[in-house]
C-alpha positions as CSV (number, residue, x, y, z in Angstrom):
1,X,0.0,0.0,0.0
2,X,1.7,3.6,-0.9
3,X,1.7,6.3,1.4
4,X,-0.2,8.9,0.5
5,X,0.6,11.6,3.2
6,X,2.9,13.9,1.0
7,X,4.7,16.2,2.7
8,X,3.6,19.6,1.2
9,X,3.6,22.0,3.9
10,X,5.7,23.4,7.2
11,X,3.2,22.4,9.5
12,X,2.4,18.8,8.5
13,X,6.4,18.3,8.7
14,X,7.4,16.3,11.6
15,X,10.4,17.9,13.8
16,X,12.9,15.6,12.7
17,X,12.9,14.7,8.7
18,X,14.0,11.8,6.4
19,X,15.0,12.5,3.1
20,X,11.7,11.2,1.9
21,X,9.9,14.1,4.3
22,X,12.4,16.7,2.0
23,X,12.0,15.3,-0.9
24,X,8.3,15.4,-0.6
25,X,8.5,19.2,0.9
26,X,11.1,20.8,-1.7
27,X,9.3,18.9,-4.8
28,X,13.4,17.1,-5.6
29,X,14.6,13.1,-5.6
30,X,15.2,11.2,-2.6
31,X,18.9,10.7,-4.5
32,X,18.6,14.3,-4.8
33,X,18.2,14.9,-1.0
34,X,20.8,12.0,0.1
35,X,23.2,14.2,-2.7
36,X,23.2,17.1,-0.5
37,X,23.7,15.1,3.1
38,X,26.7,14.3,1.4
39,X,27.8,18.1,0.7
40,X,29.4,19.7,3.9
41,X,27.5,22.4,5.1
42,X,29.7,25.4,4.6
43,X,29.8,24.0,0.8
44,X,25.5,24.1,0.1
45,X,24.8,20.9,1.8
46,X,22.0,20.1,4.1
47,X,22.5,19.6,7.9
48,X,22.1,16.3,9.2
49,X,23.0,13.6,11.6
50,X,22.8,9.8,11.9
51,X,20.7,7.2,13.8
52,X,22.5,4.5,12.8
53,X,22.5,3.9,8.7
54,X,19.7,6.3,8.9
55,X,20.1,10.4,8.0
56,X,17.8,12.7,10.3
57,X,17.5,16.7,9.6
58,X,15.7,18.7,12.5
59,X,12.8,20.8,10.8
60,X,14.7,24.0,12.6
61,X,18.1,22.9,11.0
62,X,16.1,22.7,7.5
63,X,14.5,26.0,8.0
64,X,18.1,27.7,8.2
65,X,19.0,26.1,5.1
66,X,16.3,27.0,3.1
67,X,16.7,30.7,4.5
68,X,20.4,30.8,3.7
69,X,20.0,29.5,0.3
70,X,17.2,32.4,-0.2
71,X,20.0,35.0,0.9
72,X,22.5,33.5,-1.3
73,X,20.2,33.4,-4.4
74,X,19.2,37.3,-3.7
75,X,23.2,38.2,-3.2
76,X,23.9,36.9,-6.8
């Protein structure tokens, strides 16, 4: 059975994501989403941690990201 719950908006995000909670939310791959774990921080990438094998983002964490890459988009 699929999962229909998408994602689409800040308040039916849990406080901590999984790439498929992103990938829903931003409208990009799951690949896309495990790309940008992989960049550091400083370089683009997305904050996150592990629970194991399994990558976690806290929705606040997420929230600064997309911010910062709003500032960087209106500075260029």
């Amino acid at each position: 059975m699929e999962n229909t719950n998408k994602h689409t908006t800040w308040e039916s995000l849990p406080d901590i994501l999984t790439a498929q909670h992103i990938s829903e939310f931003l409208g990009i791959s799951r690949r896309r989403v495990y790309e940008l774990f992989k960049v550091h921080v400083e370089y683009g990438g997305i904050p996150n941690y592990e629970i194991g094998l399994s990558k976690r983002v806290d929705k606040a964490d997420l929230k600064q990201w997309i911010i910062k890459k709003k500032e960087e988009k209106r500075r260029n």
